[in-house]
C-alpha positions in Angstrom: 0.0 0.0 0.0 1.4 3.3 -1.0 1.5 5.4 2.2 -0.1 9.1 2.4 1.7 11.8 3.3 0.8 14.8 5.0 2.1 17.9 3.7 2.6 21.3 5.2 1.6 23.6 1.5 1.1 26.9 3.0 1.9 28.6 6.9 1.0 32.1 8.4 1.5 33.4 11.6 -1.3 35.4 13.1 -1.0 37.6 16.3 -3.9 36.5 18.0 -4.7 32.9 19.8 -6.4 30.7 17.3 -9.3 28.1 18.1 -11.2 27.3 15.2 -10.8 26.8 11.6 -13.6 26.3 8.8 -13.4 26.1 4.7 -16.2 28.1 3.3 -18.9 25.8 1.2 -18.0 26.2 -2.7 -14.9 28.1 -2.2 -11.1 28.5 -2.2 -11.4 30.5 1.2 -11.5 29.8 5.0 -12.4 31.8 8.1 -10.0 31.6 11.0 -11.8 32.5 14.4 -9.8 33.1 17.8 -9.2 35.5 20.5 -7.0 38.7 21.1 -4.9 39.2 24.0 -6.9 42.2 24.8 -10.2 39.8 25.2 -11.5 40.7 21.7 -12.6 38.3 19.2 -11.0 38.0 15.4 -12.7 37.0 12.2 -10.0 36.6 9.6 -11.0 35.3 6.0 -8.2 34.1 3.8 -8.0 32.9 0.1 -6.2 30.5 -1.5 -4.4 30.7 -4.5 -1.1 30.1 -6.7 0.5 28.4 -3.3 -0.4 31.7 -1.3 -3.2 32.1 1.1 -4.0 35.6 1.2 -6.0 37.9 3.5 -8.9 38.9 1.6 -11.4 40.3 5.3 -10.8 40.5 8.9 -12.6 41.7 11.5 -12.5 42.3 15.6 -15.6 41.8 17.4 -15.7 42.9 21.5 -15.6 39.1 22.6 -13.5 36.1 22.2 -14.7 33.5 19.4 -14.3 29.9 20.4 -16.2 27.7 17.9 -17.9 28.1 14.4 -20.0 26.1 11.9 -21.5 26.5 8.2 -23.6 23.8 9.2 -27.3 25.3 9.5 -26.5 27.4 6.7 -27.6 27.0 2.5 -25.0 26.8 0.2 -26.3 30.3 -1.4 -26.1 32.1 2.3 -22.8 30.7 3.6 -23.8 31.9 7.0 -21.3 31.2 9.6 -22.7 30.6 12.9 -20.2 31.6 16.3 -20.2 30.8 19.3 -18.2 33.3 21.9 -16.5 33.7 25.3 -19.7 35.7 26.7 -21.8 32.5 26.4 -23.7 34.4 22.7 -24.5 32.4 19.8 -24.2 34.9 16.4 -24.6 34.5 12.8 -23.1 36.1 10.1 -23.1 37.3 6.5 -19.1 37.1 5.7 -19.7 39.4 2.9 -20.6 42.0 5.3 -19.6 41.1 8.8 -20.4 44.2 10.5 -23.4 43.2 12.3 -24.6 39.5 12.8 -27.6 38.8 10.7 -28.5 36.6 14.4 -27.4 37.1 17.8 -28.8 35.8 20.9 -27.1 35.4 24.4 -27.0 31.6 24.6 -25.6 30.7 27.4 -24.5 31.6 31.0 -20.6 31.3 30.4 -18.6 30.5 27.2 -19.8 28.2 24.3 -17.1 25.5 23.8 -18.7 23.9 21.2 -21.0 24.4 18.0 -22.7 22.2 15.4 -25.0 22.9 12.4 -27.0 20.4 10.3 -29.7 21.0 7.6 -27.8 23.3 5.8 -25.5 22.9 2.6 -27.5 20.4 1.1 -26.4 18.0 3.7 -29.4 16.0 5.9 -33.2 16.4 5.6 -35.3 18.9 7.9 -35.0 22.3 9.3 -32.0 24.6 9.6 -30.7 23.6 13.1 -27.3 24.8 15.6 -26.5 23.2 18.6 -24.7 25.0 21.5 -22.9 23.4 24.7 -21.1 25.1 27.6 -19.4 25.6 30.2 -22.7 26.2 32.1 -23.3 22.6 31.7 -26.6 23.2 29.1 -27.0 21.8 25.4 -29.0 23.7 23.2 -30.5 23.6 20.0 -31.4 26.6 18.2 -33.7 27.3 15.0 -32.3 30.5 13.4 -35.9 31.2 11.8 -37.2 31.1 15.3 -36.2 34.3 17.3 -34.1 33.9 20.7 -35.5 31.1 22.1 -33.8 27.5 21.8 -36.4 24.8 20.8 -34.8 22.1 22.9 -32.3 22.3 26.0 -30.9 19.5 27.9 -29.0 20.6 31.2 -28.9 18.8 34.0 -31.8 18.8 37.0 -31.9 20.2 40.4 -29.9 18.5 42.7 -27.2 17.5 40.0 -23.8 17.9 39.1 -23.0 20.6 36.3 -20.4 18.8 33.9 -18.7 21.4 31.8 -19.7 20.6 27.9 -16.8 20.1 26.1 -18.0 19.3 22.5 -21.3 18.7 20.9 -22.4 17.4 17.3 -25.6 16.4 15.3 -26.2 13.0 13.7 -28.8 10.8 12.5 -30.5 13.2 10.2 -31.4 10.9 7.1 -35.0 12.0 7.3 -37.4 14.8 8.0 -38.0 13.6 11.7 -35.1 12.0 13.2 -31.9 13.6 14.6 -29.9 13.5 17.3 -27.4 15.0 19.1 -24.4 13.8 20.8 -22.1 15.8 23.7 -19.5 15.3 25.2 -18.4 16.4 28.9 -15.2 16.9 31.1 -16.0 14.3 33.5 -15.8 11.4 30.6 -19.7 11.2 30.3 -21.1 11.1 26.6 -25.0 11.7 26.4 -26.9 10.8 22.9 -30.5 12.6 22.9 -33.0 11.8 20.5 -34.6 15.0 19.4 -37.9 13.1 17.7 -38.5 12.0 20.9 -36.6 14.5 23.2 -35.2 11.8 25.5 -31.5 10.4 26.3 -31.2 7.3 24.4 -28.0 6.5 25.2 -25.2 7.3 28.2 -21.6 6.1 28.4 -18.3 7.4 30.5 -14.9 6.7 29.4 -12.7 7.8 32.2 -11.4 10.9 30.7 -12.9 14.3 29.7 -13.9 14.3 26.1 -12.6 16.6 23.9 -14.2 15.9 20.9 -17.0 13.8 19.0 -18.1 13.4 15.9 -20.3 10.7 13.4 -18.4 9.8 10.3 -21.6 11.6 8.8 -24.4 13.7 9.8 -27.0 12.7 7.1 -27.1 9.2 7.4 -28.3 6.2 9.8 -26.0 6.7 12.7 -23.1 4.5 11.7 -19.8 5.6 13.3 -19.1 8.0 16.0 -15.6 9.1 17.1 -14.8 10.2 20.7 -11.3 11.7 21.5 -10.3 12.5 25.1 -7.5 13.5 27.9 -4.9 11.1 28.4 -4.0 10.2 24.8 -7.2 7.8 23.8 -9.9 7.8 21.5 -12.3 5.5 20.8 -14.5 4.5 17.9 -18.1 3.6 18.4 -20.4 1.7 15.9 -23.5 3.2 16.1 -25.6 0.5 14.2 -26.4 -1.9 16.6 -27.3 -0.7 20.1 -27.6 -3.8 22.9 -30.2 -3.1 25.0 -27.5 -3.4 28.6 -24.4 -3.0 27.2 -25.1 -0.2 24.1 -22.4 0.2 21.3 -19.5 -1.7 20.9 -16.5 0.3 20.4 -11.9 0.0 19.9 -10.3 2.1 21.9 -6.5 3.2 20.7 -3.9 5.3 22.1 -2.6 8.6 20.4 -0.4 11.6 20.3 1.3 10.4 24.0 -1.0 13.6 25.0 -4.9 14.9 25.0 -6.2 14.4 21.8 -8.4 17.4 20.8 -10.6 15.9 18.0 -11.2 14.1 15.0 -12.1 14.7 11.6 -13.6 12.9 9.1 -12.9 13.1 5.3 -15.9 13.8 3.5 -15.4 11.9 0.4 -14.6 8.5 2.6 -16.1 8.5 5.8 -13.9 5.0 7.1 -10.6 8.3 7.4 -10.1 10.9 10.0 -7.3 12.6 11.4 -6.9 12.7 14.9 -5.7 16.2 16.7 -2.9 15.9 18.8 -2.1 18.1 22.3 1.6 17.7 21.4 1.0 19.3 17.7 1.1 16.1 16.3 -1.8 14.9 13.3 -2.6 11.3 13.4 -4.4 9.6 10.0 -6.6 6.7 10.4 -8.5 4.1 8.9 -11.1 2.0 10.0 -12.2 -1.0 9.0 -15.1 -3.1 9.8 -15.1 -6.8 11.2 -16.1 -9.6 9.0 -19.3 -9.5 10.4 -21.0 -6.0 11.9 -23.8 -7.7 14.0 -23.5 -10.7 16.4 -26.5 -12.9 18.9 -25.7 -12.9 22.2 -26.9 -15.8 24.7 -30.1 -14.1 25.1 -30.3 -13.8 21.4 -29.8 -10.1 21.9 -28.0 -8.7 18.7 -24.8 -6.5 19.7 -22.7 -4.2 17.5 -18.9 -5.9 16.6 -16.1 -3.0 16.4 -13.6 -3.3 13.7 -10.0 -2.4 13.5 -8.6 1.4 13.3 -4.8 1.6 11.9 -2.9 4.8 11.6 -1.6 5.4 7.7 0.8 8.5 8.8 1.5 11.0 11.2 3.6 14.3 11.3 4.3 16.6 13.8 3.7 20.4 12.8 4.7 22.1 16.3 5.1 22.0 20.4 2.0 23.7 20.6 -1.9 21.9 20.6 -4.0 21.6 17.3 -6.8 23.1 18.2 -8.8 22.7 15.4 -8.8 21.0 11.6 -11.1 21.2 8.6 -11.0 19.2 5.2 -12.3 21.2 2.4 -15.6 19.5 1.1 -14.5 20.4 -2.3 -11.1 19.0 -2.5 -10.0 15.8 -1.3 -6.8 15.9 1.2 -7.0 19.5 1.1 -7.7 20.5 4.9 -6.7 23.9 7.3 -5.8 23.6 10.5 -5.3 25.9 13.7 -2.9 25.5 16.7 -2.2 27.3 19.9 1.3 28.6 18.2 -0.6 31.2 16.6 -0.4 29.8 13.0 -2.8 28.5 10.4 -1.7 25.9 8.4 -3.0 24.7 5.1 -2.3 21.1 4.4 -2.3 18.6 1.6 -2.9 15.0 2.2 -2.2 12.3 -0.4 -2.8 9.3 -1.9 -5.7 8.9 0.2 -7.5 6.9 -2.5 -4.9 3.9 -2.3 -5.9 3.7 1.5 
């Protein structure tokens, strides 16, 4: 098999903390998102071309930006949905970025984490962003509806606050069904079913987790990666839930340090790259067992994990990744943030020998 490689095409230094990265739909551009030193937020849009990416809009909001999707967004619009360090959810029109076209104050404290789904052609249904925090709350908002979320799942009276470290949507391969998966600081992953607002699913890995993400939104839940603290990830299959002991799942160690996230590539849904703590990226492949599906004793079917081997890895700096995004448009084209203060634009190869 002809290895991949991961190749550093294009680097710039920005003077500002970076923390999330995102290619805009049906374009050679991306939006950087981050936080100044002086507590103010930075909107940077850069376009590539001839080998160069080049500074085409950038802007300075009064709060920190932590997280941003194009999820919830049509492929005309390109709306960019933020979350911030005040605990506000905005949206807005890149091409004129001076006021959001949305803004409500989602949350208590800061929004870790953002997700968008019904947008870009991608999954059936309304227009949709969900929201965690540090507050502990999940939310999920309908732009088209003003200000108020139209589901929130936070924990009861009486019960422990987890910070909300990550959140994502899956399972949205018709009009009715979605779900939503978060993940928390204490090692607890919740999956709530949104058709029928109710946890389906609870599990706790031993670390706090970082990151999730299905291998793809718009389909029947099939794959759903967690990454954590203390170097592990771990790869559920989302097919077959037992009724005691719920998804089986591999488990593998990474980066000798917290792994920040995975991403999947779009045009093959079995590779993602895993984000390392130590500035290391990690390229995997899953594959699936002989047979998906097994009977237990009680004739009980249960989900069979597969296998997940790494194809490359490369180490960029010292500092974190904190985020990565593959371009939907090109394969093994992806962007990437880290805590060094530079965007980097990568090219990956050969990823269609894997």
């Amino acid at each position: 098999m002809d290895k991949p490689q991961i190749i550093a095409h294009i680097q710039k230094s920005v003077n500002f903390t970076l923390f999330d990265a995102k290619w805009i739909p049906s374009s050679a551009k991306f939006v950087v998102l981050g936080n100044h030193a002086r507590g103010t937020g930075a909107i940077q849009i850069y376009e590539v071309s001839h080998g160069d990416a080049t500074i085409v809009k950038e802007v300075e909001k009064s709060k920190g930006f932590k997280c941003g999707t194009f999820g919830a967004s049509s492929l005309q619009q390109r709306y960019l949905a933020t979350g911030d360090f005040d605990g506000k959810m905005h949206i807005w029109n890149l091409e004129q970025p001076e006021l959001p076209i949305y803004s409500v104050k989602a949350h208590k404290e800061i929004v870790n984490a953002i997700d968008g789904v019904g947008g870009l052609g991608i999954g059936e249904g309304a227009p949709e962003i969900v929201t965690g925090s540090r507050d502990g709350a999940v939310k999920v908002w309908d732009p088209r509806q003003k200000n108020e979320p139209v589901a929130t799942m936070e924990p009861g009276e009486g019960q422990d606050k987890r910070d909300c470290w990550t959140v994502v949507f899956g399972h949205a391969y018709n009009q009715a069904d979605r779900c939503v998966c978060a993940g928390y600081d204490n090692g607890d992953i919740k999956l709530f079913d949104l058709r029928n607002m109710q946890l389906r699913w609870e599990n706790n890995v031993k670390n706090g987790v970082c990151g999730l993400e299905f291998d793809r939104k718009d389909i029947s839940m099939n794959k759903l990666v967690a990454t954590t603290l203390e170097s592990k990830f771990h790869v559920f299959d989302m097919r077959t839930q037992h009724p005691t002991k719920g998804f089986a799942s591999v488990s593998e160690k990474a980066h000798k340090s917290t792994v920040w996230g995975a991403r999947h590539l779009p045009q093959n849904r079995d590779i993602f790259m895993t984000l390392g703590g130590n500035g290391s990226l990690f390229l995997w492949k899953y594959s699936y067992p002989h047979q998906r599906v097994e009977k237990d004793s009680e004739g009980n079917e249960r989900g069979v994990p597969g296998t997940v081997n790494l194809a490359q890895n490369i180490t960029m700096t010292t500092q974190p990744i904190s985020s990565l995004d593959w371009s939907p448009d090109k394969e093994g084209l992806c962007v990437c943030t880290s805590f060094d203060q530079t965007l980097r634009v990568l090219v990956v190869t050969k990823l269609n020998r894997m």
